[in-house]
C-alpha positions in Angstrom: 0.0 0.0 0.0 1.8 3.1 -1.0 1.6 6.6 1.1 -1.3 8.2 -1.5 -5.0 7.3 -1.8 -7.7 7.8 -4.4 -10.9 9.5 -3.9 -14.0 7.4 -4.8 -18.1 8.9 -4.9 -19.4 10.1 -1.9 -21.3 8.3 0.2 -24.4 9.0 2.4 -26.4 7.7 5.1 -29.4 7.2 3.3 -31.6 5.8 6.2 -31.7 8.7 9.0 -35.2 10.4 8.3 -35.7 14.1 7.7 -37.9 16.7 10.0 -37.3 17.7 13.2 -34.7 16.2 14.9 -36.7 15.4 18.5 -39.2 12.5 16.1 -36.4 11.1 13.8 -36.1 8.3 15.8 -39.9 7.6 16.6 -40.3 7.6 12.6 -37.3 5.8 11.8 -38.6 2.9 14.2 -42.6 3.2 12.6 -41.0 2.7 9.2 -38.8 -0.3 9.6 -40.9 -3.6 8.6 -41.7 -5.5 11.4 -41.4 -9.4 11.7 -43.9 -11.2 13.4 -42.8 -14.1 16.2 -43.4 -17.4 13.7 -40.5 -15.8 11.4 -38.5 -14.7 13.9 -37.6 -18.5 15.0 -36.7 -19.1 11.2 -34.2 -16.3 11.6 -30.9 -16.7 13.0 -28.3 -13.9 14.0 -24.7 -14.0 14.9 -22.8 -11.6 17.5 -19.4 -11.2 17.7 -18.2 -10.0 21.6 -20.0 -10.2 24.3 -19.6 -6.7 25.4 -21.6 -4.3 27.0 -22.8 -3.9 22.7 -22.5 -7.6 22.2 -24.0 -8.5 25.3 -27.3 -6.7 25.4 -27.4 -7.4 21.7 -27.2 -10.6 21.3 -30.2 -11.4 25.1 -32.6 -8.7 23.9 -32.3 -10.5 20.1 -32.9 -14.0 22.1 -35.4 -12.6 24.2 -37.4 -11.1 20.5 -37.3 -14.6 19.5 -34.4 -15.0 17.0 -31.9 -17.8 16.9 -28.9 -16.2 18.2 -25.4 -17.7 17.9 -22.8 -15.3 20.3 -18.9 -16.0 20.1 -16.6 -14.1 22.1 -12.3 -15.0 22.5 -12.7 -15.0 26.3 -13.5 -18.1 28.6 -17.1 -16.0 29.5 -18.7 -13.5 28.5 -18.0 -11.9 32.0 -14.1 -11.1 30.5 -15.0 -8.7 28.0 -13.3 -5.6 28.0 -16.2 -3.3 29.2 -15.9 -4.8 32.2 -13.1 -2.0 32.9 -15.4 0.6 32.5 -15.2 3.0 35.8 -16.6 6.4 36.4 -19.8 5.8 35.4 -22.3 6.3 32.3 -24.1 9.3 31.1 -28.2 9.8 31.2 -30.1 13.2 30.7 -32.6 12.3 33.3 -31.9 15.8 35.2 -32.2 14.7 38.9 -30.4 16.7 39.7 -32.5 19.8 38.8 -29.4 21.7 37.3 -30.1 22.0 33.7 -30.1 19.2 32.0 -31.8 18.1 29.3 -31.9 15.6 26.4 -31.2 18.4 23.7 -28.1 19.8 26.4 -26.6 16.3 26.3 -26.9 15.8 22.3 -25.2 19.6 21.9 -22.5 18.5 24.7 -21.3 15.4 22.9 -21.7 17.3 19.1 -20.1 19.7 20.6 -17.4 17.3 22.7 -16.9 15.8 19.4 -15.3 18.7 17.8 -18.3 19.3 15.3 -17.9 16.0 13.6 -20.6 13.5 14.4 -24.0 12.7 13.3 -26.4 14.8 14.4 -29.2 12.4 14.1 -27.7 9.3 15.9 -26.1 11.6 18.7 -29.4 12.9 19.2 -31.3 9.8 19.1 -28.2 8.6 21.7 -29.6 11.4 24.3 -32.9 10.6 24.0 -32.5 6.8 24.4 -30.0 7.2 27.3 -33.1 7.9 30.0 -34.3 4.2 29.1 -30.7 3.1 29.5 -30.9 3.7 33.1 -34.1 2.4 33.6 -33.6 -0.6 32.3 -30.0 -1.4 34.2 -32.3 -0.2 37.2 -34.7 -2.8 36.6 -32.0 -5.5 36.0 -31.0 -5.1 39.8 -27.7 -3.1 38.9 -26.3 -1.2 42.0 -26.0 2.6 41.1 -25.2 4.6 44.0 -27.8 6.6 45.4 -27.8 10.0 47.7 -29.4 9.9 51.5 -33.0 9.7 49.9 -32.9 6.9 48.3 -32.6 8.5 44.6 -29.8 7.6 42.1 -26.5 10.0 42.7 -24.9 11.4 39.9 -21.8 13.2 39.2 -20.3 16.0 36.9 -18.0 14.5 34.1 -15.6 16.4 31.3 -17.0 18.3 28.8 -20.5 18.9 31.0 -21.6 21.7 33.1 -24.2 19.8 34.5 -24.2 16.4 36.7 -25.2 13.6 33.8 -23.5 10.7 34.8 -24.7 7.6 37.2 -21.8 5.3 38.8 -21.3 2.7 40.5 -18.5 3.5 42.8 -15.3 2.6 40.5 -16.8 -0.2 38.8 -19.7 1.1 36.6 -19.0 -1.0 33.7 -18.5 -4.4 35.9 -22.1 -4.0 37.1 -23.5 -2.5 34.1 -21.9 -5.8 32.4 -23.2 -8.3 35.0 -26.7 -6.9 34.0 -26.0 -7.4 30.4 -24.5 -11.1 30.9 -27.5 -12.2 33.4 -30.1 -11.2 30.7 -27.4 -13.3 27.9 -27.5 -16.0 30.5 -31.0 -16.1 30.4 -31.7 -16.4 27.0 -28.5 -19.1 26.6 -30.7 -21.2 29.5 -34.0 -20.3 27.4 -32.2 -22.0 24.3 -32.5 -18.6 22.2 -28.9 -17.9 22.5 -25.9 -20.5 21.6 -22.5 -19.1 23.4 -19.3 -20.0 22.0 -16.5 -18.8 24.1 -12.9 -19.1 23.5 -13.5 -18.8 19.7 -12.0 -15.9 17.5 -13.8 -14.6 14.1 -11.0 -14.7 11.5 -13.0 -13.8 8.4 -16.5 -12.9 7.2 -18.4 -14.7 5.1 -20.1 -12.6 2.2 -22.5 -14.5 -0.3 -23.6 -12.2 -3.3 -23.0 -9.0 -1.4 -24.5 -9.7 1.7 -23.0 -10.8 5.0 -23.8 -14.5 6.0 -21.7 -15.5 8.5 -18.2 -15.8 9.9 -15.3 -18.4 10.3 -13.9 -18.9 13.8 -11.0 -20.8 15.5 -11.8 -22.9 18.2 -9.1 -21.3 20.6 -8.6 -24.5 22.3 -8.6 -27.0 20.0 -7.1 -25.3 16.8 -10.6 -26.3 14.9 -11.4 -24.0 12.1 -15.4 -23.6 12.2 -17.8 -22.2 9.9 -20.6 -20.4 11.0 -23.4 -19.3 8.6 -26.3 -16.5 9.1 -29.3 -14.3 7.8 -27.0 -11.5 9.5 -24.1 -10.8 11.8 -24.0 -8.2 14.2 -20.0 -7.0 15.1 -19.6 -5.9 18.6 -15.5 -6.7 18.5 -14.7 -3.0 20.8 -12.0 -0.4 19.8 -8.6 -1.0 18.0 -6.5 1.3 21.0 -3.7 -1.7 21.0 -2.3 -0.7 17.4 -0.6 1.1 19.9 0.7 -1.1 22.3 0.9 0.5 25.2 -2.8 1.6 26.0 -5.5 1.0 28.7 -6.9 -1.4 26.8 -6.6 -5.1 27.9 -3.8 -7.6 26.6 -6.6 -9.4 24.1 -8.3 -6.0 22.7 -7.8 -6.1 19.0 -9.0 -5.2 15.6 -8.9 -8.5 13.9 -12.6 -9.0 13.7 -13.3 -5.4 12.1 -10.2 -5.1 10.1 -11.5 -8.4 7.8 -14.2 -7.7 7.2 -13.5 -4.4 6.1 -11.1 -6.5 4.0 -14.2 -8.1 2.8 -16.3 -4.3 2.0 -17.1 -2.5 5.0 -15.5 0.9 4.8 -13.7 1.8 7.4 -14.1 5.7 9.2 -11.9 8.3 10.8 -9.5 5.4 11.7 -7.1 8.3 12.8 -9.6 9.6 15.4 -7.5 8.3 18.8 -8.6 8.9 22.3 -6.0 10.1 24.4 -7.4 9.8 28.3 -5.8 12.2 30.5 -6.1 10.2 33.9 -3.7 7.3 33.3 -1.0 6.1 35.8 2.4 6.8 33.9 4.7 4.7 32.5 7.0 3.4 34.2 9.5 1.0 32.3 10.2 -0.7 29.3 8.4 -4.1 31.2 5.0 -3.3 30.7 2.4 -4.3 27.9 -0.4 -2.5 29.1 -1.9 1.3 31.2 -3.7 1.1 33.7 -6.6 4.3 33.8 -7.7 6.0 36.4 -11.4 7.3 36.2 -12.1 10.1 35.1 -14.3 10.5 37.7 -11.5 12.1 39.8 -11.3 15.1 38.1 -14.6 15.9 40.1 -12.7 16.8 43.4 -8.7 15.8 42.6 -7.1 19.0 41.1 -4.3 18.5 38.6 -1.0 20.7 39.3 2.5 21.4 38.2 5.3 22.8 39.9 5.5 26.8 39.1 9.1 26.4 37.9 10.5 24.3 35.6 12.7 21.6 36.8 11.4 21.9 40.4 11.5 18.1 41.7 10.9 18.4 45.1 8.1 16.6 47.0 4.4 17.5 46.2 4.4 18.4 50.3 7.3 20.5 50.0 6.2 22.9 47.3 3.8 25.6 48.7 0.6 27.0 47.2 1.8 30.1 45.5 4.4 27.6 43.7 1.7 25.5 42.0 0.3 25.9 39.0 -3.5 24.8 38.8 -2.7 24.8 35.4 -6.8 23.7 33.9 -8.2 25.7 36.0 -6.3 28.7 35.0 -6.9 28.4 31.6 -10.5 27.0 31.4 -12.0 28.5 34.4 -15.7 28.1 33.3 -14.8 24.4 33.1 -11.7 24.1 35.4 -10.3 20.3 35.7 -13.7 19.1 33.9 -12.4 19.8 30.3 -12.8 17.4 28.0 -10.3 14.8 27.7 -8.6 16.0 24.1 -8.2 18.8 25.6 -6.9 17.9 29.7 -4.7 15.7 27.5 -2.5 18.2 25.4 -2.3 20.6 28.4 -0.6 18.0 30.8 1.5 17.3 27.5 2.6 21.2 27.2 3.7 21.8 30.8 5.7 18.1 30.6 7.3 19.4 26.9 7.7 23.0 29.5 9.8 20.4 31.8 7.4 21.1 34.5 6.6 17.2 34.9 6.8 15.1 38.2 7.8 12.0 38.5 10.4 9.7 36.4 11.0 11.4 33.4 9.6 14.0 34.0 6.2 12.6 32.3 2.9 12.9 35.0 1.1 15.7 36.4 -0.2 15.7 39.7 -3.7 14.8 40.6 -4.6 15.6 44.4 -7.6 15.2 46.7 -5.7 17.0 49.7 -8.1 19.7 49.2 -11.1 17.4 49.1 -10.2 15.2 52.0 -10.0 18.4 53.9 -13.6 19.5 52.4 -15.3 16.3 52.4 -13.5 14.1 55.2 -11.5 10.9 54.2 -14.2 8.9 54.7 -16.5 10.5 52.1 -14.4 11.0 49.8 -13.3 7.2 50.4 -16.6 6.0 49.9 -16.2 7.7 46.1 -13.1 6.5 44.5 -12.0 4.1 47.5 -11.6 1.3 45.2 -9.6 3.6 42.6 -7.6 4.7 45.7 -6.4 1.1 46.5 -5.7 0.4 42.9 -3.4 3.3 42.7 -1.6 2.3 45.9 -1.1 -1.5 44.7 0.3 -0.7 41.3 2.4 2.6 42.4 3.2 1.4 46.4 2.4 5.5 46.9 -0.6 6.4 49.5 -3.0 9.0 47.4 -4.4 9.8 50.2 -1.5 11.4 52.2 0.0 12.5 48.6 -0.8 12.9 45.0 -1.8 10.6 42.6 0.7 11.1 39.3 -0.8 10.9 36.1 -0.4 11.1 32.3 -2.3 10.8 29.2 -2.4 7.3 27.4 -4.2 5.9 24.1 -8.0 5.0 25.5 -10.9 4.3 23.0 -11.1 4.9 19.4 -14.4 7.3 17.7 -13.1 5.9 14.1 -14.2 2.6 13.5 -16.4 0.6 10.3 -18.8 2.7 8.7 -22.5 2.2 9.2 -25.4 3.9 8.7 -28.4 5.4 11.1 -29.6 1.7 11.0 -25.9 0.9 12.0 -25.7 -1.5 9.0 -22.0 -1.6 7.4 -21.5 -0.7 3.3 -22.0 -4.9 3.2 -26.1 -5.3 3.6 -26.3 -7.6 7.1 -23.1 -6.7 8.3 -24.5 -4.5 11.5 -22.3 -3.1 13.7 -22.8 -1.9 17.6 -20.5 0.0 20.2 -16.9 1.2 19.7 -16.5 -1.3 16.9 -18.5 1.4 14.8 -17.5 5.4 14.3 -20.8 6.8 14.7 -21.8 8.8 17.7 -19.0 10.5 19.0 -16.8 12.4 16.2 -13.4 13.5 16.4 -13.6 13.3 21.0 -15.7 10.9 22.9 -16.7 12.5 26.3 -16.2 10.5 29.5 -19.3 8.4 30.4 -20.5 8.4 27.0 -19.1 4.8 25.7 -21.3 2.9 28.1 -24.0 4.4 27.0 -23.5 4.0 23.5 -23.3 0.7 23.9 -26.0 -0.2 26.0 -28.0 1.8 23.8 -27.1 0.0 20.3 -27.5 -3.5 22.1 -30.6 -2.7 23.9 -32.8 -0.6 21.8 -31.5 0.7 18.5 -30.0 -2.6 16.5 -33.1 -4.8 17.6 -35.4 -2.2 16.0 -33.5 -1.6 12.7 -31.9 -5.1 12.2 -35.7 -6.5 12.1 -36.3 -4.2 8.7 -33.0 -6.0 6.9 -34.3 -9.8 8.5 -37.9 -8.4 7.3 -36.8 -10.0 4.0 -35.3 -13.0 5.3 -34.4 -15.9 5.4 -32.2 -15.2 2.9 -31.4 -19.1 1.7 -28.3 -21.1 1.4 -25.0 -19.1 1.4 -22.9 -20.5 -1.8 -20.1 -23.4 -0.8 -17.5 -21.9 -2.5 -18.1 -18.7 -0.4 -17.8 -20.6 2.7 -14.8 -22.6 1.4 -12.7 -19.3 -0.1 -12.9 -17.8 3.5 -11.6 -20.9 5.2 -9.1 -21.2 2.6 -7.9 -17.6 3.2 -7.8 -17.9 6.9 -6.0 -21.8 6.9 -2.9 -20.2 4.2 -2.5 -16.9 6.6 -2.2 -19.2 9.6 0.1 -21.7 7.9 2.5 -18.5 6.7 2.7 -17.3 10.3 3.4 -21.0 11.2 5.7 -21.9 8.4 7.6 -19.1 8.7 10.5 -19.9 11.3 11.9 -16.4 11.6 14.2 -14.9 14.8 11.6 -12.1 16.6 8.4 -12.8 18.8 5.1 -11.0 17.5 5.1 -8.7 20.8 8.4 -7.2 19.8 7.1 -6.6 16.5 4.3 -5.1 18.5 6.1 -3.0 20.7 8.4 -1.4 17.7 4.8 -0.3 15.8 3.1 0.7 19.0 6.6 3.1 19.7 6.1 4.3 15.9 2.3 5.0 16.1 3.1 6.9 19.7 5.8 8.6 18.5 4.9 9.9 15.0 0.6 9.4 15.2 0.2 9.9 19.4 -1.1 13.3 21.0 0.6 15.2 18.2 0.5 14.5 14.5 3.0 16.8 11.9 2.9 15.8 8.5 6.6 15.6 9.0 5.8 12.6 11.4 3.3 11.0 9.7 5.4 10.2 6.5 8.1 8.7 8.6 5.5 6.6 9.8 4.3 5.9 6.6 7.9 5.0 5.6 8.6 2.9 8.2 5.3 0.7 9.0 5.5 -1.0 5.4 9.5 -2.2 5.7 8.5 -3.3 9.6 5.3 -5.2 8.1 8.0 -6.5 5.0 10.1 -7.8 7.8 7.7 -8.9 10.2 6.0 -11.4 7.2 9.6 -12.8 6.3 10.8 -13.3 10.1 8.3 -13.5 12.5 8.9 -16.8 14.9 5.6 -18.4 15.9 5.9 -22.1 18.1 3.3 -24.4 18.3 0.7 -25.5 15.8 -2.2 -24.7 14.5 -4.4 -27.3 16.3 -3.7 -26.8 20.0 -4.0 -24.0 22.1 -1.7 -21.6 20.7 -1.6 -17.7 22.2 1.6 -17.2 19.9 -0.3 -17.7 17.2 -3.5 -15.7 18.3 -1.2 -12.8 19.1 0.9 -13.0 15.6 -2.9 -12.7 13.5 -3.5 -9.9 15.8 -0.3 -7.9 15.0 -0.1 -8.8 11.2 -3.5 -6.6 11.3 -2.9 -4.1 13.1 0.1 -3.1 11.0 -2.0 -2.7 7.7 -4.7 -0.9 10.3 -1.3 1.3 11.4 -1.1 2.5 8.0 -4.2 3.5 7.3 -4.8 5.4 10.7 -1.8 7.2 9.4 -3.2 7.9 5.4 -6.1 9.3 7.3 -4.3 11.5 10.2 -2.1 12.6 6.5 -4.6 13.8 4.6 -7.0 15.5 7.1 -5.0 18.9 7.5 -7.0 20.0 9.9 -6.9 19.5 14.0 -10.7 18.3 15.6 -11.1 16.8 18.6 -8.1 13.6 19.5 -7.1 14.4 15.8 -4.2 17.1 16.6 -1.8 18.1 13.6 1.1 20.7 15.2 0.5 23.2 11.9 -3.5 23.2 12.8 -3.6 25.9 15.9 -4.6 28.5 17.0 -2.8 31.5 18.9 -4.1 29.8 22.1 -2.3 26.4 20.8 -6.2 25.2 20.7 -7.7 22.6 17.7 -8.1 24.6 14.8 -10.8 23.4 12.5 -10.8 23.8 8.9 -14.9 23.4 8.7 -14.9 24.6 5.2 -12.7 21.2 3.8 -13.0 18.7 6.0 -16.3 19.0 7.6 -16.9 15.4 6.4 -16.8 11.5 7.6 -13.5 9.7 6.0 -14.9 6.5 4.7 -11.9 4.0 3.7 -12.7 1.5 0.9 -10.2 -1.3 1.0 -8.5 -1.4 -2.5 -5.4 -3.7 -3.0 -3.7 -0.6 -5.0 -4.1 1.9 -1.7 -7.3 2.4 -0.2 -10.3 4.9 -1.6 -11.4 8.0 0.3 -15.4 7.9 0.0 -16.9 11.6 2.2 -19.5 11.6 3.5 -20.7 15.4 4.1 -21.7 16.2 7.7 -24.6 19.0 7.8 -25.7 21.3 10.7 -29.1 22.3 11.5 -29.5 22.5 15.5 -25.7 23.0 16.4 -24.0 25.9 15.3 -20.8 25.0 14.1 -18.0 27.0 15.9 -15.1 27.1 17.6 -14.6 25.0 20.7 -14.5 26.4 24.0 -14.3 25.5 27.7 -12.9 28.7 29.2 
C-alpha cells in the first residue's frame, strides 16, 4: 500500500429520516418492517463480543425470538473488555434539577466531538440514554444513590451539569453483570448459543451480503464455519495498534479489520482517544496502562510545579508555587475539560519540563483539598476502590499525597462505517458500540461509551436489524463462499506457522506501538506521519519474512493468536496514518502541530473537512469515500471551555 489514496463517490447515510430532529427516531422505528414471532424462530443472528454492545445485543435479540449464535475469545462473556469501565455512564434524566436536558446532552457530545458526528444518531443517543438507566435499574444493577434513596450522579468532562450515574469505580462491571445475566437467560432459554474461547477470523459474504463468519476454536485449533441471515459485530475499539494503551492484553482489531477487507469501509481510523487520567509509564516491562477514572477530576485538582525543573516533593512545594494549570486556563470548566483537551495541556507543561515523576512525564492529581472538604471517609466512599488500585500498582498512599498521572491511548471514535440503521457498506453486516465510528466524532466524552453501547445492544439494532431480516431468510449461502474464506484464513495461519523467523510477534508489536506513539500519538505533523508511513511498510516487509511463531495450529496456541493480531494491526497502522495525512486540519483527539490557534487550541478547517472519511479497502491503496456532515441544530464553531 503506497503513502497516497484515491478518492472514490461520496457516500451517504441514506436511512436517517428528515424533519425535526426530536421525532427522527420515533419515525425511523414506525417505518422499519416488522417481523412477526413465527418468522422470527426461522431467523438466525450471529454476535461477535460479548460486550456491554454484544452483550445486550445478542439477550434482547434472544429474548425477541431469533436464533442467536454469540462467540466471544474469552473463557465467559463476563471477560469482555467493558468490564473495565469505571466512572460511570451518562443519562439526561436531570435529577439533579441543574439544567439538563436531552437536547443539552446531544449539543455537549456534538459539541465534545469537535463538530464532527452525526447529528441524528447523537441525538437519538440522548434521548435513548433515559431508558438506558431504567432498564440497568430494573435489572438489579447497584448505582449509587444519595441519602433519599434516589440515584447520585456526578459532573463528568465536557458537562456543566451532573449527567453521569456510577457505581462507585466499577460502573461497567455491574453494568456488564446486567448485560451477561439477561445473555444467561436467553442461553438457559435456548435462544442464545455461546461459543467462548472462539476468534472470528473472516466474514463470510455470499452475493453481497453478509452470511456468516469463520472462527478458530481457541482450544482446540478447529477452524469452524458459521453461517447467518446476519451478523451483528460488537468486537470493541482498535486502541492496542498502539501497544501500550489502557486497553486489555486481548483488545484487538482482527474481527473489524477483515471484514472491512471483505467491503465495509472503514471511518476516521485516525480519530485516537487520548485519556488524561492514566497512571504513567513506568518501564520498558509493561504491555499495558492502567486508567484512572475520570471521575477524579470531580474533586482531585491537577497541578505542576510553578518552575521548571522543580523536583521536590508534592508536600514540599507551597501553594503560590503551583500551577493549577486547567483551572487557570479554562475557568468556566476548570479540571472538567474534556479529555482531548486535559490531555495536550498535561502534554505542554511536561514538553515545559514542568513534569513530576520519572521522566519527567505525569502531572499531579490531588484530593488533599477534598479530604479536607469532604473528610476521608467521604471522599473514600467515592473512588476508594480507585484509591487502593493506585496504591497496589504505584506502592504510593493517594491519600496522604498525590496521585501522578499522564495521558495514554484509551478508545477509538473511528471505527467501520454504518449507517443510522448501523448496517455496514455490506447489507447484514450490522455493527454496535466502539467497533462502529458513529456517535462520538473527532472526541468521545467521558461516560459516553457505556451508554452507547448499551444503547445500540438494547434498543437501537433490535429495532432496525428487524427491517433488513424483514426480507429474510435469505437461503443457502454458496459453498465456495464458505470454502474461499476458510481457505484464506488456513494459508495466513500456515504462513505465520511456516515461517520460522528470529523475533516474537510482541516485539514486533512493541516497535509499531513506539512508531504509532511517536509519530501518530497526541501530536500528528505531516513531517511525522510520512516517517511513519515509511517505516510501518519495511516493519510489516520484515515482520511477514521473520516473524517466529511455536506451536501448531491445532492446540492452544496464544503465539499464534497474538501474531494474527499484529499482522493486522500493522496494515490498520497504516491506514490510521493515510487518514491523520490527509485530514490537515486538527478536531477533537485528531491534533496536527501546523493546525492551531494563537491559544495552541484545535483549529478546525470546517470549510474542507467537515466530512466523515470513509476507507474502501482497494489492493492498490485504499479509496477516500466523504461523507458530508450537515448542521441544523448546532451551530458550528469554535470549541471552548474557558
Amino acid at each position: 500500500m503506497s503513502t497516497g489514496y484515491t478518492e472514490g463517490e461520496p457516500i451517504r447515510d441514506t436511512k436517517a429520516p428528515d424533519g425535526p430532529i426530536e421525532e427522527r427516531w420515533e419515525k425511523r422505528k414506525f417505518s422499519a418492517k416488522l417481523v412477526n414471532p413465527a418468522n422470527k424462530r426461522k431467523l438466525h443472528v450471529i454476535v461477535v463480543g460479548t460486550g456491554l454492545a454484544g452483550g445486550s445485543a445478542a439477550a434482547t435479540l434472544g429474548e425477541l425470538g431469533y436464533n442467536v449464535t454469540s462467540f466471544c475469545y474469552q473463557d465467559t462473556p463476563r471477560r469482555a473488555h467493558s468490564i473495565a469501565a469505571q466512572g460511570g455512564i451518562n443519562a439526561a434524566k436531570n435529577y439533579r434539577g441543574d439544567g439538563d436536558s436531552i437536547y443539552r446532552l446531544f449539543y455537549d457530545t456534538v459539541k465534545g466531538g469537535d463538530f464532527r458526528a452525526r447529528e441524528s444518531n447523537v441525538y437519538r443517543l440522548a434521548q435513548v440514554s433515559v431508558n438506558i438507566i431504567d432498564q440497568a435499574v430494573a435489572q438489579g444493577v447497584p448505582f449509587a444513590r444519595e441519602y433519599g434513596g434516589l440515584l447520585d450522579t456526578r459532573s463528568f468532562g465536557g458537562a456543566q451539569v451532573s449527567r453521569t450515574f456510577y457505581a462507585r469505580g466499577q460502573t461497567g462491571q455491574q453494568l456488564l453483570l446486567g448485560a451477561y445475566q439477561a445473555l444467561e437467560r436467553q442461553i438457559a432459554a435456548g435462544t442464545v448459543k455461546m461459543h467462548t474461547r472462539h476468534e472470528m477470523l473472516d466474514l463470510i459474504v455470499s452475493e453481497g451480503r453478509a452470511r456468516g463468519v469463520i472462527v478458530r476454536d481457541m482450544v482446540t485449533g478447529e477452524i469452524e464455519r458459521h453461517v447467518a441471515d446476519a451478523v451483528v459485530l460488537a468486537s470493541g475499539g482498535y486502541g492496542n495498534v498502539f501497544f501500550l494503551s489502557t486497553n486489555a492484553k486481548g483488545c484487538n482489531t482482527t474481527a473489524i479489520w477483515r471484514a472491512h477487507r471483505r467491503g465495509a469501509m472503514f471511518a476516521n481510523p485516525c480519530y485516537t482517544q487520548i485519556h488524561p487520567t492514566c497512571i504513567p509509564v513506568s518501564g520498558d516491562h509493561q504491555s499495558k496502562l492502567t486508567l484512572m477514572s475520570e471521575s477524579l477530576r470531580n474533586d482531585g485538582r491537577v497541578w505542576v510545579p510553578l518552575k521548571a525543573g522543580d523536583t521536590r516533593p508534592a508536600s514540599a512545594i507551597p501553594e503560590e508555587e503551583r500551577d493549577y494549570y486547567l483551572e487557570r486556563i479554562y475557568p468556566a470548566f476548570g479540571n472538567l475539560v474534556p479529555r482531548d483537551i486535559a490531555s495536550r495541556a498535561a502534554k505542554n507543561v511536561c514538553d515545559e519540563g514542568r513534569g513530576v515523576g520519572p521522566g519527567g512525564l505525569g502531572v499531579y492529581l490531588d484530593f488533599a483539598d477534598a479530604i479536607r472538604r469532604l473528610g476521608r471517609e467521604a471522599v473514600e466512599k467515592k473512588y476508594g476502590n480507585l484509591f487502593e488500585m493506585y496504591e497496589r500498582i504505584t506502592g504510593e498512599d493517594p491519600y496522604s499525597q498525590p496521585m501522578r498521572i499522564y495521558p495514554a491511548v484509551h478508545y477509538t471514535m473511528g471505527g467501520l462505517w454504518v449507517d443510522y440503521d448501523l448496517q455496514s457498506t455490506i447489507p447484514g453486516l450490522f455493527v454496535i458500540g466502539e467497533a462502529n465510528f458513529s456517535d462520538h466524532g473527532a472526541n468521545r466524552l467521558g461516560a459516553s461509551a457505556l451508554m452507547q453501547g448499551l444503547s445500540d445492544g438494547y434498543f437501537v439494532l433490535p429495532t432496525t436489524i428487524g427491517d433488513y431480516l424483514a426480507n429474510g431468510p435469505y437461503g443457502e449461502v454458496d459453498e465456495e463462499d464458505v470454502t474461499e474464506a476458510e481457505a484464506e484464513v488456513r494459508q495466513k495461519i500456515e504462513k505465520l506457522l511456516t515461517n520460522n523467523g528470529t523475533r516474537t510477534a510482541d516485539s514486533y508489536h512493541r516497535e509499531l506501538g513506539k512508531i504509532m506513539w511517536e509519530y501518530c500519538g497526541m501530536e500528528r505533523t505531516e513531517e511525522s506521519l510520512r516517517k511513519a508511513l515509511e517505516r510501518i511498510p519495511e516493519l510489516r516487509e520484515e515482520f511477514w519474512q521473520n516473524v517466529k511463531v511455536s506451536g501448531e495450529a491445532d492446540e492452544l496456541n496464544q503465539a499464534l493468536e497474538r501474531a494474527g493480531r499484529v499482522g493486522d494491526f500493522f496494515d490498520l497502522a497504516e491506514l490510521m496514518c493515510i487518514d491523520a495525512l490527509h485530514r490537515t486540519e486538527s478536531c477533537g483527539g485528531h491534533f496536527r502541530a501546523e493546525s492551531q490557534d494563537a491559544d495552541g487550541e484545535a483549529l478546525r478547517d470546517d470549510e474542507n473537512f467537515s466530512y466523515v472519511a470513509a476507507w474502501e479497502y482497494g489492493e492498490q491503496g485504499p479509496i477516500l469515500h466523504k461523507e458530508d456532515l450537515d448542521y441544523e441544530y448546532v451551530k458550528m464553531s469554535q470549541r471552548s471551555y474557558k
